[in-house]
Structures are given as C-alpha cells and as structure tokens.
C-alpha positions as CSV (number, residue, x, y, z in Angstrom):
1,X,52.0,-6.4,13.3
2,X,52.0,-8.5,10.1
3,X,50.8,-11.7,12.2
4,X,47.4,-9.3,13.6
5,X,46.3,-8.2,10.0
6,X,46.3,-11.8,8.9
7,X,44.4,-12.4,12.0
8,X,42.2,-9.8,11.3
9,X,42.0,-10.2,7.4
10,X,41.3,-14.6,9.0
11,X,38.4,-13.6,11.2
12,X,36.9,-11.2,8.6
13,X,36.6,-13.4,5.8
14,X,35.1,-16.5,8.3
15,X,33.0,-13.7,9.5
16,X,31.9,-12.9,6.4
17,X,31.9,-16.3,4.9
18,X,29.0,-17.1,7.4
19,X,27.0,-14.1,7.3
20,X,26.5,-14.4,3.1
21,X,25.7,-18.2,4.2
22,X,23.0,-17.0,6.6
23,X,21.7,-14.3,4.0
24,X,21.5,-16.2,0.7
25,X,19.9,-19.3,2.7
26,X,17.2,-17.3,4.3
27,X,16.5,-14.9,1.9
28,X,15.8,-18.0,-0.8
29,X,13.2,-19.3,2.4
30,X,11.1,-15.9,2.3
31,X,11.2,-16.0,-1.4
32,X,9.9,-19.8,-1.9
33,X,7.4,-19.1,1.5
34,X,6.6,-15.9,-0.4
35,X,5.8,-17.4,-3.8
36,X,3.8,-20.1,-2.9
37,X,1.6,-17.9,-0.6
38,X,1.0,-15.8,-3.5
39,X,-0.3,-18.3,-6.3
40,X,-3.2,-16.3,-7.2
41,X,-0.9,-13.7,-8.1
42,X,0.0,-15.9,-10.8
43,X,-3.1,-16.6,-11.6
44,X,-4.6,-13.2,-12.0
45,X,-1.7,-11.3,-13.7
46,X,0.2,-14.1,-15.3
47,X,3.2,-15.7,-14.3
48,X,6.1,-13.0,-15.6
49,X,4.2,-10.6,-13.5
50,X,4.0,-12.5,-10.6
51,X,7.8,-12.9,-10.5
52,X,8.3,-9.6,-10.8
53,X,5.8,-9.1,-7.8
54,X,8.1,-12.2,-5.5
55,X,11.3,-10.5,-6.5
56,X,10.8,-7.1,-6.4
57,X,10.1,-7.8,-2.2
58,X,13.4,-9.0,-2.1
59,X,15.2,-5.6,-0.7
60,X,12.3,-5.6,1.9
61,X,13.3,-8.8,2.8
62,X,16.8,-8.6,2.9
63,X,16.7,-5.5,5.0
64,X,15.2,-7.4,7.8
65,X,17.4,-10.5,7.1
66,X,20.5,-8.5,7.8
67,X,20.4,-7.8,11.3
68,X,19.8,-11.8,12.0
69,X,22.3,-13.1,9.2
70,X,24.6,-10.8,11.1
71,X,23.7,-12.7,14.1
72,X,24.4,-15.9,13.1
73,X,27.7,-14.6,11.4
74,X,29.1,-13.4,14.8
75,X,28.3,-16.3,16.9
76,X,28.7,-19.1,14.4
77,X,32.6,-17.8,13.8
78,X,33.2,-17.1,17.3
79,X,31.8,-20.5,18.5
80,X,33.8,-22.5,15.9
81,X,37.1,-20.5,17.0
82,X,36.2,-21.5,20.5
83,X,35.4,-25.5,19.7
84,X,38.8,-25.2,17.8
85,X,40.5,-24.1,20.8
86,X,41.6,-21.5,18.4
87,X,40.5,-18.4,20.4
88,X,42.4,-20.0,23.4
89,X,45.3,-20.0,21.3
90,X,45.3,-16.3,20.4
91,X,44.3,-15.1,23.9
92,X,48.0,-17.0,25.0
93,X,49.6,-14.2,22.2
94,X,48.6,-12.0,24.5
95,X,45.9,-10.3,22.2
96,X,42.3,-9.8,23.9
97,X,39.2,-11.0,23.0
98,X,38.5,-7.5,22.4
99,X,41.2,-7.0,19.7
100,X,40.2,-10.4,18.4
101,X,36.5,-9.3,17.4
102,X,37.8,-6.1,15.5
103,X,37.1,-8.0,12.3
104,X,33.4,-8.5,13.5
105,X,32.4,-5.6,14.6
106,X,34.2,-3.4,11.4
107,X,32.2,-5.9,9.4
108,X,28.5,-5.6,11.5
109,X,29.5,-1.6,10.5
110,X,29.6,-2.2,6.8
111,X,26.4,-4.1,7.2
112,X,24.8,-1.1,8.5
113,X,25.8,1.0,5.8
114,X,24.3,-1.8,3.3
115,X,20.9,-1.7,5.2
116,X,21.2,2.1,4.9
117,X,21.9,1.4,1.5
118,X,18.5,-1.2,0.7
119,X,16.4,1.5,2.8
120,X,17.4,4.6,1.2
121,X,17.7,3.2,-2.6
122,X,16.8,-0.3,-3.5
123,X,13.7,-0.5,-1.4
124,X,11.4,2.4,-2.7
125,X,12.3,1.8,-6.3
126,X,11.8,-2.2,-5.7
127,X,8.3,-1.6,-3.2
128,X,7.2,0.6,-6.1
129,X,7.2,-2.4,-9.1
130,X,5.8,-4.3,-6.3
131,X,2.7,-1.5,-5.6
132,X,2.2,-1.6,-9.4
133,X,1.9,-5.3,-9.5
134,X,-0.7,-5.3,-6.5
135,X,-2.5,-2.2,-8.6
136,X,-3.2,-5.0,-11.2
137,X,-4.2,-7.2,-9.0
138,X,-6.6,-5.0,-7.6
139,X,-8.0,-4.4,-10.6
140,X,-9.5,-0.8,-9.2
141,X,-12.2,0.4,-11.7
142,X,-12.1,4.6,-10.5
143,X,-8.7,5.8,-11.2
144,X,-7.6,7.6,-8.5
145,X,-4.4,10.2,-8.8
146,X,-2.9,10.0,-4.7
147,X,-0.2,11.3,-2.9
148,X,0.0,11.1,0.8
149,X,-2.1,14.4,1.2
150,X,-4.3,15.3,-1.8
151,X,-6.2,13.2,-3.8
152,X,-8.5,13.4,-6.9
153,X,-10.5,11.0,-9.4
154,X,-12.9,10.9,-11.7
155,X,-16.6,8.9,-10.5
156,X,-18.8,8.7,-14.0
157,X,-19.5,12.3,-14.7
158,X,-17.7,13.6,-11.8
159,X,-14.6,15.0,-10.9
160,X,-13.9,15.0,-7.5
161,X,-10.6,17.1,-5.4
162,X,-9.4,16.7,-2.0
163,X,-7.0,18.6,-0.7
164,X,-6.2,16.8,1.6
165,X,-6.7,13.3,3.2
166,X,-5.8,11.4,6.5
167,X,-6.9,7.7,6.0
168,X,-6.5,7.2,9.7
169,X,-9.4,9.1,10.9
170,X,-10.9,8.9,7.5
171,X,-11.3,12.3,6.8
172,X,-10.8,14.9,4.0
173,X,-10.6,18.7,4.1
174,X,-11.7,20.9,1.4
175,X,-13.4,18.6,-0.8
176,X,-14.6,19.8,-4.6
177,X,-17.2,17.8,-6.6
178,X,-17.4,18.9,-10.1
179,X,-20.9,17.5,-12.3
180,X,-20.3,17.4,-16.1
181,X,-23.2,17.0,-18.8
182,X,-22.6,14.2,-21.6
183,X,-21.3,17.1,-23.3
184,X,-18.6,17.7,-20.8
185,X,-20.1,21.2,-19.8
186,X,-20.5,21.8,-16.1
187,X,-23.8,21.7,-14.6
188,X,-22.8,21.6,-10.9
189,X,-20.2,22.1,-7.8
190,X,-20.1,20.7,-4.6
191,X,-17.4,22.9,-2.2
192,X,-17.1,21.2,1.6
193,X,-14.9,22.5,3.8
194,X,-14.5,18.9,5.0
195,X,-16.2,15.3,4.8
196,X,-15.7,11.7,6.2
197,X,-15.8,8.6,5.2
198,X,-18.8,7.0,7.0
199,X,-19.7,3.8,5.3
200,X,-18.1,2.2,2.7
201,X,-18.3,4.7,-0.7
202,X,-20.5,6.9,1.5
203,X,-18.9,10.3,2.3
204,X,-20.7,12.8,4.9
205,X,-19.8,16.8,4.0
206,X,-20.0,19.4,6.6
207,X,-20.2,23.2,5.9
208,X,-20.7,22.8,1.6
209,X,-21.9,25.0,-0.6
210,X,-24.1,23.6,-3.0
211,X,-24.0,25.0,-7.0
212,X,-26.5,24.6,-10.0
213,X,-24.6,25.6,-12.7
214,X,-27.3,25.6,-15.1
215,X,-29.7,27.8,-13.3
216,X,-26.7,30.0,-11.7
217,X,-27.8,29.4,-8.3
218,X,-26.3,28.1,-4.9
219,X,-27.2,27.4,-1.2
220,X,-25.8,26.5,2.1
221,X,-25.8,23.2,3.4
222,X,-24.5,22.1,7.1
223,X,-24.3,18.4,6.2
224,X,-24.7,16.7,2.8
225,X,-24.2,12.8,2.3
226,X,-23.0,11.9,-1.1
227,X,-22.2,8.4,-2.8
228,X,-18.4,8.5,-4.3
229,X,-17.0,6.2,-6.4
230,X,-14.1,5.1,-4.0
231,X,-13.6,4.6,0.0
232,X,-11.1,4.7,2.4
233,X,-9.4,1.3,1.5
234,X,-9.4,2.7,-2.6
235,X,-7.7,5.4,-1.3
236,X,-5.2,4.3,0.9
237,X,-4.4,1.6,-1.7
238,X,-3.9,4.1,-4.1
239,X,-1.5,6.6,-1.7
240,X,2.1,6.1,-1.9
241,X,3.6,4.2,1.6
242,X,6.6,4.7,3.3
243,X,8.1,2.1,2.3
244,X,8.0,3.4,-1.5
245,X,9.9,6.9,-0.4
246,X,13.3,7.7,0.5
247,X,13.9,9.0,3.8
248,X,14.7,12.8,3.1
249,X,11.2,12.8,1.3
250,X,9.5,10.9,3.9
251,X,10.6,13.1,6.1
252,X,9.8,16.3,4.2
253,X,6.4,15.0,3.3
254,X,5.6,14.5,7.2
255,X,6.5,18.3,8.1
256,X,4.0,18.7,5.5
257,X,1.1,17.0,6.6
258,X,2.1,18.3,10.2
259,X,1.9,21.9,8.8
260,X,-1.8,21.1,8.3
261,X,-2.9,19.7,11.2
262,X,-2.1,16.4,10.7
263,X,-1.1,13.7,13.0
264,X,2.3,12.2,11.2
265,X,3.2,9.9,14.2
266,X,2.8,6.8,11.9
267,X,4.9,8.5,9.7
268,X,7.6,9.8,11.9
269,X,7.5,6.1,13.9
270,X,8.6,4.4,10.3
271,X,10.8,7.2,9.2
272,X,13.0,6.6,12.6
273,X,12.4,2.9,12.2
274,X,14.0,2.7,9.4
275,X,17.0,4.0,10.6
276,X,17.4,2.5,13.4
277,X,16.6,-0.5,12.0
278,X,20.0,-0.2,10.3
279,X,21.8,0.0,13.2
280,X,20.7,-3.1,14.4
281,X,24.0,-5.5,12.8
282,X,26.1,-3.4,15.1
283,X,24.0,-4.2,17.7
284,X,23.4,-8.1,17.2
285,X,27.4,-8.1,16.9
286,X,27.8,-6.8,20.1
287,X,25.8,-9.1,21.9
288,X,26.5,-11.9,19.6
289,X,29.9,-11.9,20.4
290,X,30.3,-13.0,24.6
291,X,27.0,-15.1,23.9
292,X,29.2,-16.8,20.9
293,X,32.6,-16.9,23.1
294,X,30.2,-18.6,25.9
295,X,30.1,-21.8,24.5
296,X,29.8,-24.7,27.3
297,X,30.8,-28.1,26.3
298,X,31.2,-26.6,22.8
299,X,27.5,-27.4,22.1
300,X,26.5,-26.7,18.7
301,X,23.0,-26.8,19.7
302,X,23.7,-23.7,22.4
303,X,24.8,-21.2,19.3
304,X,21.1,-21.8,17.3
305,X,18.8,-21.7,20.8
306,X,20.6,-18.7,22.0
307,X,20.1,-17.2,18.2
308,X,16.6,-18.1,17.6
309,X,15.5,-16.4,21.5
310,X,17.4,-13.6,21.2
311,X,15.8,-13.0,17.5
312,X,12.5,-13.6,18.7
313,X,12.6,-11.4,21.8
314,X,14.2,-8.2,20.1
315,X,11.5,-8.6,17.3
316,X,8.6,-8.4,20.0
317,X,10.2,-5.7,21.7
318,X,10.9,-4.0,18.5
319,X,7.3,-4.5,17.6
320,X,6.0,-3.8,20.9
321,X,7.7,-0.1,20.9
322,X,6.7,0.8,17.2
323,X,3.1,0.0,18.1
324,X,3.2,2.6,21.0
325,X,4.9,5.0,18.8
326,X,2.4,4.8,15.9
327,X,-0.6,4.9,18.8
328,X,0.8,8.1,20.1
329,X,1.8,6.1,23.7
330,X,5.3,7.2,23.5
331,X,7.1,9.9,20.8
332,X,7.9,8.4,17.3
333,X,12.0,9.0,18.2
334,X,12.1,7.3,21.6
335,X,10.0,4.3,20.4
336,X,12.2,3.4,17.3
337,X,15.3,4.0,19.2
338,X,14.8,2.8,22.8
339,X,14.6,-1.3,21.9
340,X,18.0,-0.9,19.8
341,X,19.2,1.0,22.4
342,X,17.7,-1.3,25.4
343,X,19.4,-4.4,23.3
344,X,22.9,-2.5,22.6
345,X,23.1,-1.5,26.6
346,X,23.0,-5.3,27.2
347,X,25.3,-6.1,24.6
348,X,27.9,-3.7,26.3
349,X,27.0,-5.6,29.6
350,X,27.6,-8.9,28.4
351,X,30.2,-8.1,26.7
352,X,32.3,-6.4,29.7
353,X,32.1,-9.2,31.4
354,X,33.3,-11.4,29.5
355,X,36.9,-13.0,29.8
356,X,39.6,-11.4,27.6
C-alpha cells in the first residue's frame, strides 16, 4: 500500500511537472504574439497602459491553454514511462494501466476546477481592465451608459433612453429623445415604441409621438428618421460581454432579455461554453492517456503529431458546434456540450482498448 502512494504521489508530480512546463511556455507565446500585435496600443495610450491591456488577457488565455497544457502533460509523462520501460515494469506488479493513470486523471480534475476557477473569477474582473483599456483606445466622443439591455447617452443637447437594445438585429424598443435649450429647459420629446439602426448613426422610429414642448403640442408619426450621435458598433462597444460577467449573472441577465422577447442564443451558447469548456482537461486526459501508452518505436516525434491533430480537430469541432448554437441551427446546451461529449466518448473507446 505504501509502494502505490509513492507511485501515485511519482506519477502526479511528473504529471504535473509537465503540465506547468506546457502552461508557462505557451502562455509566455500568446503574450509576446499578443504584444507585438498590439504596438499601437502602445502608442495610443502609452506604454504602462498597454501592459496592463497584454496582461490583463492573460486569464483568457490561460483558460484555453489549459485543456492543451493538460494534453501534453498526459501524454508527454505516459510516453516517457513507456520509452523507460517503466510502465512495463509496473504492469509486471500486477497494477493496471488503469490504476497507474489515477494520478492523471485526479490531476486533469483539479485542472477543471482551476478553469472553473479563471472563468468564474479571474476572467470578468481581468476582461474588464482590458474593456477599459480598449475604451481609451477608442477614444468614443458620446458617452454612452450600457448594459446588455438598456442604454442611454447624451448627443449635444439631447438625451436619448432605450429600454432596451439587441445589437444583433440592430433594434431598440421604446426609445425616448429628450431636446434641451442652452438653458437646459426642455423644448421637445421624441417617444418610439421602437427604431433600428439603418445606416451608420441613422436610426428609423416606428409608431413615435412627436412633442413641442414650447408650444404644448404633439402629433403622431408612423415613421420618423433621426440622426444620433452613436451606431450599432458604439453601442455594442460600449455593452458589457460575456466574457466580463460571471456565470450566475450571465445567466440571470439572459432570462432577462428572454423575458422580453429577445433571442439570448448567443448568450446561452457562451454561458454553456464556458462550462463545458472546463471540462475539457478531463477529457484531453482521457484520450491523452492510450494515445500516450501507444508509443511505437518510442518515437518522440509520434507524442507532438498526435498532440498537435488532436488539438486542432477538437478546436474545429468545438468551433463548428458553437457557431450552430449561436445561429440558432442546434439549441445553445446541445452545441456546447455535444463536441466535449463526442471527444470524451472516444476517449472511453480508446481507452478500453487499450492493454492493461
């Protein structure tokens, strides 16, 4: 009994050993790919800023690092026991291949609790800097006040309310548009039941009502076409992203927008995502650890082409999936779940038949 936790406590720490390895070294490639592709950053907002911008991304980053650092880890560590004839050696004590990879698999589950972890805490606060960095950048002359409903902002002498906003069909639903004199006195209103966004800072209203303050009059209008100070893209810039809310408000904010009629598939697609997303390390492990056993000729080269193609191929199909799901193709559950599903099914597969 003493011999197997020393095994374990052996394979864990190589396990580990690697899977930091993998992390660290990547992660510094995103952040030097990611600095030098932002060098106007630097420019515009100055070079503390700019930092700031580079390493506040770095929970984004690392959260979809994890699942291919965890990769590497399992097959990396199961491929050098096998070169070292040392998993030969432990199958003779009579201890399986399954029993061997304990280690691996109880450290791909503490992976998935530290992606939980990045998703649920240090990614909104981080993506937030990094939104406030860009909002420099931007350098947005209206001021507009945003959430991922209502919006409101002040054009010159206007104040102007919406109460509520989808920027994917680029409409708004009971817009106001209040007029104010240099003396800050109102002089008109503007009430729309709703209005699109039909050329760049061109809005069309439907169903308004149309009020002169000074002269105390009003009138119906069917369509009006006013010129705002802001568009769609000042908007959306301007809303607060997924990635910059936890999950229980992401998820309270979507039954809210689909209380008013809103379609929240985009919402729902990366509120799943993101969780199962953090499954994937438990996943990779699974397969990584029959490819990593299956080592022929003890090929080094074997362990990084079989990496790099199975990385690449889940990414597509994980891709391919959340694109249906935010189209409205397939619902937002099945698509984030069925790829990390599809992959885990083979992993149990593989791993079945592999020799113990």
């Amino acid at each position: 009994m003493v011999k197997v936790k020393i095994l374990d406590r052996y394979v864990f720490v190589e396990a580990f050993k690697y899977f930091l390895l993998s992390l660290l070294t990547f992660l510094v490639l995103f952040v030097i790919i990611d600095f030098v592709s932002n060098v106007d950053t630097f420019s515009k907002v100055g070079f503390k800023e700019g930092l700031i911008y580079v390493f506040a991304r770095v929970p984004l980053y690392a959260s979809r690092i994890v699942p291919i650092a965890m990769l590497v880890s399992t097959m990396v560590t199961l491929s050098s026991f096998s070169s070292t004839s040392e998993l030969t050696a432990v199958k003779s004590l009579g201890i399986s291949v399954y029993r061997f990879t304990v280690p691996i698999l109880v450290l791909s589950v503490l992976v998935s609790v530290f992606a939980l972890f990045l998703q649920e805490f240090a990614i909104p606060k981080s993506m937030k800097l990094a939104k406030s960095v860009e909002y420099k950048i931007k350098e947005n002359k209206v001021k507009i006040h945003a959430t991922l409903s209502s919006v409101w902002f002040k054009d010159g002498n206007r104040f102007v309310y919406m109460e509520s906003f989808n920027p994917f069909n680029r409409e708004a639903k009971r817009i106001s548009i209040f007029s104010l004199s240099k003396s800050f006195l109102p002089v008109g209103r503007i009430d729309a039941l709703k209005g699109k966004n039909v050329k760049d800072k061109e809005w069309l209203l439907e169903d308004c009502i149309v009020r002169d303050l000074k002269n105390m009059t009003f009138k119906k209008v069917k369509e009006k076409k006013v010129f705002l100070g802001v568009g769609v893209k000042e908007i959306k810039y301007s809303q607060p992203e997924p990635e910059t809310m936890e999950l229980l408000k992401l998820y309270i904010v979507a039954r809210q927008m689909a209380r008013l009629g809103y379609n929240v598939s985009n919402m729902l697609v990366d509120l799943y995502s993101r969780l199962s997303l953090s499954l994937l390390p438990i996943v990779v492990a699974v397969i990584g650890i029959p490819l990593g056993m299956y080592n022929p000729r003890n090929k080094r080269g074997y362990t990084v082409v079989i990496a790099a193609l199975l990385i690449v191929s889940m990414w597509i199909t994980i891709s391919f999936f959340l694109s249906l799901g935010k189209s409205g193709v397939l619902p937002p559950f099945y698509a984030a779940f069925a790829p990390v599903l599809l992959f885990f099914s083979i992993g149990l597969i593989l791993l079945a038949r592999a020799e113990t």
